[in-house]
N, C-alpha and C positions, 0 to 999 in steps of 0.2 A: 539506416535503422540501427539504432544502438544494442547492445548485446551486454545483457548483465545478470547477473544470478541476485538473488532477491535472499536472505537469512533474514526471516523473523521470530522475535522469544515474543511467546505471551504470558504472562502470570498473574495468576491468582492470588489474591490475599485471601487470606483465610480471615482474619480479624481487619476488619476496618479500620481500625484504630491506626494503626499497623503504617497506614498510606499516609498521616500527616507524622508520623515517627518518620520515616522514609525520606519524605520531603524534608522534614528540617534537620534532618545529620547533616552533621559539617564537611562532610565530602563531598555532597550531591548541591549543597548549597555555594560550596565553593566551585562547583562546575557553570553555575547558573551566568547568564551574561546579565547585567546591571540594568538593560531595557527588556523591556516585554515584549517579545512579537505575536502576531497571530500571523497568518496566514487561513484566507480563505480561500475555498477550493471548490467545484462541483464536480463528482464523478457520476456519470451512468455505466453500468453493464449491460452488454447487450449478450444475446443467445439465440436460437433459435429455438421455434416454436417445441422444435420435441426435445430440448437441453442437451442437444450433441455435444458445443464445448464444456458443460460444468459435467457431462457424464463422460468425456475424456480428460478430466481431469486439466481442462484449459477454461483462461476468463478472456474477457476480450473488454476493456475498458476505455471510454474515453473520458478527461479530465481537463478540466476548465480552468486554470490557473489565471489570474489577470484575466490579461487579453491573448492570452496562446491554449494551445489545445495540443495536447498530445495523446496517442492512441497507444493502447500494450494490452501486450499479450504478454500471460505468465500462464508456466505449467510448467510437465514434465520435471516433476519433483517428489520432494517425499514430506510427508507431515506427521510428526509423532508426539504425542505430551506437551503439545503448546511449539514445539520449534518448527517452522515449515523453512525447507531450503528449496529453492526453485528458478527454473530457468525465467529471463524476465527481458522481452522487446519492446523498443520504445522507439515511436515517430512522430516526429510534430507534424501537427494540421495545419493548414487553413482554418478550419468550421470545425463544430463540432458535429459533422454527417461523417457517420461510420464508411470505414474503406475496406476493401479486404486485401490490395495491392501490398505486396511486401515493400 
Protein backbone atom coordinates (compact mmCIF):
# COMPACT_ATOMS: atom_id res chain seq x y z
CA UNK A 1 0.00 0.00 0.00
CA UNK A 2 1.39 3.18 -1.09
CA UNK A 3 1.95 6.00 1.42
CA UNK A 4 1.57 9.66 0.44
CA UNK A 5 0.59 13.02 1.78
CA UNK A 6 -2.07 14.60 -0.48
CA UNK A 7 -1.55 19.08 -0.62
CA UNK A 8 -4.54 20.58 -2.13
CA UNK A 9 -5.23 24.80 -3.05
CA UNK A 10 -8.70 25.50 -3.85
CA UNK A 11 -9.63 29.06 -5.12
CA UNK A 12 -12.01 31.21 -5.58
CA UNK A 13 -12.47 33.74 -8.15
CA UNK A 14 -14.19 36.54 -7.17
CA UNK A 15 -14.93 37.82 -10.79
CA UNK A 16 -15.60 35.42 -13.56
CA UNK A 17 -14.21 37.12 -16.00
CA UNK A 18 -11.07 36.67 -14.19
CA UNK A 19 -10.91 32.59 -15.21
CA UNK A 20 -10.52 33.26 -19.16
CA UNK A 21 -7.96 36.25 -18.15
CA UNK A 22 -6.14 33.32 -16.30
CA UNK A 23 -6.45 30.79 -18.90
CA UNK A 24 -4.92 32.80 -21.70
CA UNK A 25 -1.79 34.61 -19.94
CA UNK A 26 1.07 33.61 -21.51
CA UNK A 27 2.69 31.58 -18.79
CA UNK A 28 -0.14 29.30 -18.20
CA UNK A 29 -0.61 28.87 -21.90
CA UNK A 30 2.93 28.13 -22.39
CA UNK A 31 2.55 25.28 -19.74
CA UNK A 32 -0.19 23.77 -21.77
CA UNK A 33 0.77 20.53 -23.85
CA UNK A 34 -0.34 21.00 -27.68
CA UNK A 35 -2.92 17.70 -27.27
CA UNK A 36 -5.91 17.72 -25.24
CA UNK A 37 -6.48 14.95 -22.74
CA UNK A 38 -9.34 14.03 -20.67
CA UNK A 39 -9.22 11.35 -18.54
CA UNK A 40 -12.35 9.64 -17.32
CA UNK A 41 -12.78 8.42 -13.91
CA UNK A 42 -15.64 7.00 -11.40
CA UNK A 43 -15.22 7.43 -7.87
CA UNK A 44 -17.58 6.04 -4.91
CA UNK A 45 -17.17 6.85 -1.14
CA UNK A 46 -18.06 4.61 1.15
CA UNK A 47 -18.93 5.25 5.18
CA UNK A 48 -20.71 3.68 7.38
CA UNK A 49 -24.27 4.00 8.44
CA UNK A 50 -23.66 6.44 11.47
CA UNK A 51 -20.48 8.54 9.33
CA UNK A 52 -17.74 7.20 11.75
CA UNK A 53 -14.91 7.91 8.97
CA UNK A 54 -16.20 11.63 7.68
CA UNK A 55 -16.77 12.26 11.67
CA UNK A 56 -13.01 11.08 12.15
CA UNK A 57 -11.99 13.13 9.82
CA UNK A 58 -11.20 9.93 7.25
CA UNK A 59 -12.81 9.05 3.55
CA UNK A 60 -12.48 5.83 2.23
CA UNK A 61 -12.72 5.76 -1.62
CA UNK A 62 -12.66 3.59 -4.31
CA UNK A 63 -11.91 4.76 -8.06
CA UNK A 64 -12.36 3.37 -11.35
CA UNK A 65 -9.75 4.40 -13.83
CA UNK A 66 -9.76 2.22 -17.26
CA UNK A 67 -9.76 -1.09 -16.28
CA UNK A 68 -7.99 -0.80 -12.58
CA UNK A 69 -9.48 0.12 -9.27
CA UNK A 70 -7.62 1.53 -6.63
CA UNK A 71 -8.82 1.89 -3.03
CA UNK A 72 -7.53 5.11 -0.33
CA UNK A 73 -7.80 6.36 2.48
CA UNK A 74 -6.91 10.02 3.18
CA UNK A 75 -7.07 11.95 6.67
CA UNK A 76 -5.37 12.86 9.63
CA UNK A 77 -4.73 16.18 8.35
CA UNK A 78 -5.53 19.69 8.55
CA UNK A 79 -7.80 22.08 6.20
CA UNK A 80 -7.68 25.85 6.37
CA UNK A 81 -8.76 28.70 3.66
CA UNK A 82 -9.15 26.37 0.91
CA UNK A 83 -5.47 24.45 1.51
CA UNK A 84 -6.08 20.77 2.96
CA UNK A 85 -2.57 18.82 3.60
CA UNK A 86 -3.26 15.36 4.51
CA UNK A 87 -2.14 11.86 4.97
CA UNK A 88 -3.18 9.71 1.68
CA UNK A 89 -3.16 5.43 1.21
CA UNK A 90 -3.44 3.88 -1.93
CA UNK A 91 -4.01 0.03 -3.04
CA UNK A 92 -5.08 -1.39 -6.19
CA UNK A 93 -7.89 -3.83 -6.49
CA UNK A 94 -9.08 -6.33 -8.48
CA UNK A 95 -13.02 -5.03 -8.47
CA UNK A 96 -14.31 -2.34 -7.36
CA UNK A 97 -15.85 -4.42 -3.85
CA UNK A 98 -14.66 -2.31 -0.89
CA UNK A 99 -11.94 -4.21 1.47
CA UNK A 100 -10.86 -3.17 4.68
CA UNK A 101 -7.52 -5.27 4.69
CA UNK A 102 -4.59 -3.04 4.75
Amino acid sequence: MSNFQEVELKLRLEDPKAYEQILNDPLITSLRSSETRVKDYETIYYDTEQHDLIQNQLCYRIRKFSKSYTATVKGYGTSQEGLSIRKEWNKKLESETPIIEP
